[in-house]
Legacy VTK file of the C-alpha trace (Angstrom):
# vtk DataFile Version 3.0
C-alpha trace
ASCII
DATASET POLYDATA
POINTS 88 float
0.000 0.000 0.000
1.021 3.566 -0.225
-0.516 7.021 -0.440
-1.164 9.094 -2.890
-3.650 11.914 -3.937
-5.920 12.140 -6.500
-5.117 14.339 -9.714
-8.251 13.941 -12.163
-9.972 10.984 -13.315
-10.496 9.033 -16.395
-13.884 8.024 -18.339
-13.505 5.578 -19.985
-17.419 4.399 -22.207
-15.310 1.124 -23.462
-13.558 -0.652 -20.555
-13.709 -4.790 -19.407
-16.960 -5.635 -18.093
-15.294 -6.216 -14.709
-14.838 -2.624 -14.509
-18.500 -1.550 -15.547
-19.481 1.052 -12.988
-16.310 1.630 -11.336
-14.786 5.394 -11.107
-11.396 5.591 -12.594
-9.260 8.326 -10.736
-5.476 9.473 -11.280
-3.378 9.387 -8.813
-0.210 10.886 -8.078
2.003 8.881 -5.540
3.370 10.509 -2.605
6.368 10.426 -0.996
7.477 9.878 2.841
7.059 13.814 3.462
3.617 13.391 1.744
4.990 14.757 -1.796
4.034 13.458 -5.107
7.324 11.408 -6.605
6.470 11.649 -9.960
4.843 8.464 -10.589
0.625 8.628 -11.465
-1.330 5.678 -12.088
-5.145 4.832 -12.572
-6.813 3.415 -9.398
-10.210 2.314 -9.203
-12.159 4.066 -6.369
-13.842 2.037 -4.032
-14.700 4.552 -1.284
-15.851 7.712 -2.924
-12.428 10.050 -3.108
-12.940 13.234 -4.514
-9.856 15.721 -5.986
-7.399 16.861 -4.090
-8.251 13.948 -1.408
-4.802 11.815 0.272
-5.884 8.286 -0.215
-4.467 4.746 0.422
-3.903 3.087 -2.576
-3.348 -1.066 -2.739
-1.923 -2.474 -6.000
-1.766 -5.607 -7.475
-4.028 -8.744 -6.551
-4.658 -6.993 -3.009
-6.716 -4.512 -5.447
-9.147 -6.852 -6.603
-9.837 -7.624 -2.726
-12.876 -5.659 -2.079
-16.183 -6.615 -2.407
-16.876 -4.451 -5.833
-13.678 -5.991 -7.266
-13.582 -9.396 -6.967
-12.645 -11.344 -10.181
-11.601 -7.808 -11.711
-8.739 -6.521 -14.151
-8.097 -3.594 -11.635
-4.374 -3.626 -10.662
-4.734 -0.574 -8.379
-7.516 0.649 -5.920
-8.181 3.058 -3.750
-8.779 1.467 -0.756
-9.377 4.903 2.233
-9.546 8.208 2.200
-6.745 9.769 4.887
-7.690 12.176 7.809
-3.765 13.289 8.846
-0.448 11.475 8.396
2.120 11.963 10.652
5.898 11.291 10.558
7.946 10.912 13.626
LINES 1 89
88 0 1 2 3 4 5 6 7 8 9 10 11 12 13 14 15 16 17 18 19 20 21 22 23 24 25 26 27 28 29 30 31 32 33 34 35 36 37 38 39 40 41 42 43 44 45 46 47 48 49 50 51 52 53 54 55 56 57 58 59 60 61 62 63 64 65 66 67 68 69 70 71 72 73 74 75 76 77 78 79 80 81 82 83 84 85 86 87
């Protein structure tokens, strides 16, 4: 997992049937000090973020783990939406 906030999103009208109703966001991951590193992907948002929002993103088969996901293509979701971070 690892944070990130969201950027924009995508619409997509042709997409795998696994992904039918899903919202497809862009997200910019963040860094340790909670600055984006340069790398952006396409999550699939599973708990209602909205732009600007700091989310926790999981990747990979954890990302088809939710209930809305399961048996999906989706190699990234947004899994939270983050209240405060802090670094000690």
């Amino acid at each position: 997992m690892h944070l990130g906030r969201v950027i924009g999103t995508v619409v997509s009208t042709s997409k795998d049937p696994s992904l039918s109703g899903s919202k497809l966001l862009i997200v910019a991951r963040l860094n340790e000090n909670a600055e984006p590193d340069g790398y952006t992907e396409i999550a699939v948002d599973t708990v209602g973020a909205g732009h600007g929002e700091t989310v926790i993103v999981t990747t990979s088969s954890a990302a088809r783990m939710t209930e809305s996901l399961d048996g999906s293509v989706a190699d990234a979701s947004i899994v939270g939406i983050v209240d405060t971070v802090e670094i000690h």
